[in-house]
N, C-alpha and C positions, 0 to 999 in steps of 0.2 A: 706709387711713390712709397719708400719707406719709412717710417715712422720710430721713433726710441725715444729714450731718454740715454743722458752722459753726465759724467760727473768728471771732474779734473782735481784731483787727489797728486802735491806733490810729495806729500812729510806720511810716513807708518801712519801716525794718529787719525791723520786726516782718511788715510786708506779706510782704516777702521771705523773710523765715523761713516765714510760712504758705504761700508759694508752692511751694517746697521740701515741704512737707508734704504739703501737697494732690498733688502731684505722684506721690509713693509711695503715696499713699491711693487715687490711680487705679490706680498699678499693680495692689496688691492688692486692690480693689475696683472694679473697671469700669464697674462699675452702676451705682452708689452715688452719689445726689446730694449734691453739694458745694456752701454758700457763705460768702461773709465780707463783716461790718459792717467799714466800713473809709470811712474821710474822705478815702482816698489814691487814685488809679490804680493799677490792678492790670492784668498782662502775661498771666499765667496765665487760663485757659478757665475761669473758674467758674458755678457755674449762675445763680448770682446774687450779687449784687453792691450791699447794703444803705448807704445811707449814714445814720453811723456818727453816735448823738444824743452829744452834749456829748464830745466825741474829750479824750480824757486819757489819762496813764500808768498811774494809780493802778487802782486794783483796782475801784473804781466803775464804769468805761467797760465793764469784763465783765459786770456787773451788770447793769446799764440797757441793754445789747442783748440778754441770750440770747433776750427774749420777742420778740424782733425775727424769729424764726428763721421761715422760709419752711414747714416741714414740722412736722406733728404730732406726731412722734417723733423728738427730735433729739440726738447725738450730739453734745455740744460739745468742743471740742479745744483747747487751748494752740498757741500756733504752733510752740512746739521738740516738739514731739512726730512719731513717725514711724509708720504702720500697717500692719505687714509681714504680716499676715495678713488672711483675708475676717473683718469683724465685724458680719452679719447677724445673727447671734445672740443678741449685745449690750441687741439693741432686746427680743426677746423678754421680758425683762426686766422692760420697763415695762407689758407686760399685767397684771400686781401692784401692779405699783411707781409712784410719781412719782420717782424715780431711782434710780440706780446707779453706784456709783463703787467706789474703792479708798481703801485707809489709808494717810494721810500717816506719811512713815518720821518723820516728827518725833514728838516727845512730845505731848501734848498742852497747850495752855497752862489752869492752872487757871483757871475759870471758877464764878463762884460761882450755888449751885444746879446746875448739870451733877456729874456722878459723872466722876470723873479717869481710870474705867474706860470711859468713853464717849469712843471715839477722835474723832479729826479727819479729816476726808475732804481729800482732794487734788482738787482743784476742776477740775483740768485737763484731766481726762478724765472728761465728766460726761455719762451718758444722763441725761434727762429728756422728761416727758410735757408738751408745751406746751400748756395749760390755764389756766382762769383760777384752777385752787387754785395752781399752777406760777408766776402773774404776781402773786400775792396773798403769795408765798412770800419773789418776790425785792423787791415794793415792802419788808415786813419789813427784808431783808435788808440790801438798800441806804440804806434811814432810818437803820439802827442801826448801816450801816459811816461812813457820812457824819457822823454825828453824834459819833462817838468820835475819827474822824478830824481831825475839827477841835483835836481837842486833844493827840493822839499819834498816832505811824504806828502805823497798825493795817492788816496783813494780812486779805483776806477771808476767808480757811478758817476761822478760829476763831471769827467771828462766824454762819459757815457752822452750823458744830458744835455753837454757843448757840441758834440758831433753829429748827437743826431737832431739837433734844433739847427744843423746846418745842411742837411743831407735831405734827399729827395725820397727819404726810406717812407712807407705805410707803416703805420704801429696800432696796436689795439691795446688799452687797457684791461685787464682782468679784475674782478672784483678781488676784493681782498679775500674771499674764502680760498681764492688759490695761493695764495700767500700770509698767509698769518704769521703776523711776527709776535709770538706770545710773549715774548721778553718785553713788550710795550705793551701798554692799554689799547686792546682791539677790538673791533665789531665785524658782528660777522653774521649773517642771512641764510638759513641753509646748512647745509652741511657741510665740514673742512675739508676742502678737497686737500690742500698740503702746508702743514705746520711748520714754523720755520722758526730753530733757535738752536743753540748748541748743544747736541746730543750724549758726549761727553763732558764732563766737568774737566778734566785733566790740560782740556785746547783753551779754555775763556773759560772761568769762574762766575764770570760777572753776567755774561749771557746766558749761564746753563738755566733751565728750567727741567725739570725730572718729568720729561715731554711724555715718556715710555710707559709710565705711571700717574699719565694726565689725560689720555687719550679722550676716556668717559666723559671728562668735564666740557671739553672741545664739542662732541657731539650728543650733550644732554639734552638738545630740542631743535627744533629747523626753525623756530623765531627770531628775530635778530635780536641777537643778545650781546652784551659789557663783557669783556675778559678783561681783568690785571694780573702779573706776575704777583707773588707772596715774597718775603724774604726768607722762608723755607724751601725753596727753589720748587717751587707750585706755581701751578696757574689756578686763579677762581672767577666763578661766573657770576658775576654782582648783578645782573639785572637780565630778565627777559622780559622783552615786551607782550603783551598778547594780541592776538589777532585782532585788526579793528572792526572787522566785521561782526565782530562777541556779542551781544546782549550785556548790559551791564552786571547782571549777576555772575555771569558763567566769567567777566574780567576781574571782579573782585576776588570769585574763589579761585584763580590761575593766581593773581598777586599774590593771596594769602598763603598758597602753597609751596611758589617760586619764587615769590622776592621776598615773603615774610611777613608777622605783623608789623613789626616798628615803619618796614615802609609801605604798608599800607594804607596804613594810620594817614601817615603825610602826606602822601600824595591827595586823598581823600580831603584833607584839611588845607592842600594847595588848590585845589577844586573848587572847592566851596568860599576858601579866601579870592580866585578870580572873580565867583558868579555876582558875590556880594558888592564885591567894587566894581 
């Protein structure tokens, strides 16, 4: 079966942001076949290069291409996303599943008949098994975003969440290192397999994080560690835990090195304030 990733690019910017993308997604996958639906000319070496039905902004134009995708098992991507790790393994996945994804850090929007404990997937970074229960999923999908759409902006993820908490599909979660949304406060175990935020300033202001010139910070230790965005358009690493297997000397001196002394201090003195009471 064949394997890739896709990206669906309708606006120049957007192209260029996927090119950027694709770009570090060769880096750390070489192998890995690449392409993108897109109405534009594109610079970057893709493997193919889909042109792009009914080209729009709105969340439809995602929709009505992913069936468009050249390989059997596809890896679809956001264009602000970055993939600093090999994710062959990702695909594994969908030998169970007809997708895999991660949890949108947002709340869920309530939906009635869905349980408010049935999270929202982040559509951005989506395995799925290209199929015709896969194209039978997203005709659903795209009827019932168009048609709502006509009368309020409506976001695709929630009408993602209503379909498939109604549908007979398999899904797997992915840990959030396959998705990091650095633009929120994140945690993360391991190493980033793929970062997710606006890679140009020019598309979102408010989203951009200088991701290009952040990369180090993302993978400064395999512990699970605190991310928050700066208002310098940075991400910083507030806290790594240490191994709980340590000896308590060898976790003092990782604190003092990696979290610092002011929070060493504390934590020491929130220790000793539990033992005491």
């Amino acid at each position: 079966m064949s394997r890739g990733v896709l990206y669906v690019a309708s606006t120049e910017d957007y192209v260029q942001e996927a090119e950027i993308s694709a770009f570090y997604l060769k880096k750390s996958n070489p192998n890995i076949n690449c392409s993108i639906v897109t109405p534009h000319q594109t610079r970057f070496d893709f493997d193919h290069v889909i042109e792009m039905k009914k080209p729009g902004r709105d969340g439809s134009a995602k929709i009505r291409n992913l069936s468009q995708s050249p390989y059997d098992k596809t890896l679809f991507l956001d264009t602000d996303t970055l993939v600093l790790e090999p994710i062959e393994g990702g695909f594994e996945l969908l030998n169970k599943n007809e997708f895999a994804f991660c949890i949108d850090p947002y709340e869920s929007e309530p939906v009635e008949g869905v349980p408010q404990s049935f999270p929202e997937a982040n559509t951005g970074v989506l395995f799925y098994e290209n199929n015709e229960k896969f194209k039978r999923f997203c005709h659903e999908w795209l009827e019932e975003l168009v048609s709502r759409d006509a009368h309020e902006n409506v976001r695709d993820q929630p009408v993602f969440r209503e379909i498939l908490w109604n549908s007979d599909c398999r899904f797997a979660v992915l840990r959030p290192e396959w998705n990091l949304m650095v633009d929120f406060p994140s945690v993360a175990h391991g190493r980033v397999k793929i970062a997710h935020t606006r890679i140009l300033r020019s598309i979102d202001e408010h989203r951009y994080v200088d991701i290009l010139n952040n990369i180090n910070v993302l993978q400064i230790h395999d512990n699970h560690r605190l991310f928050r965005p700066r208002v310098n358009s940075t991400v910083e690493c507030i806290y790594i835990k240490p191994s709980i297997e340590w000896n308590s000397l060898r976790r003092l001196k990782f604190h003092l090195k990696r979290n610092g002394i002011l929070y060493t201090i504390k934590r020491i003195s929130d220790e000793v304030r539990t033992l005491i009471t």
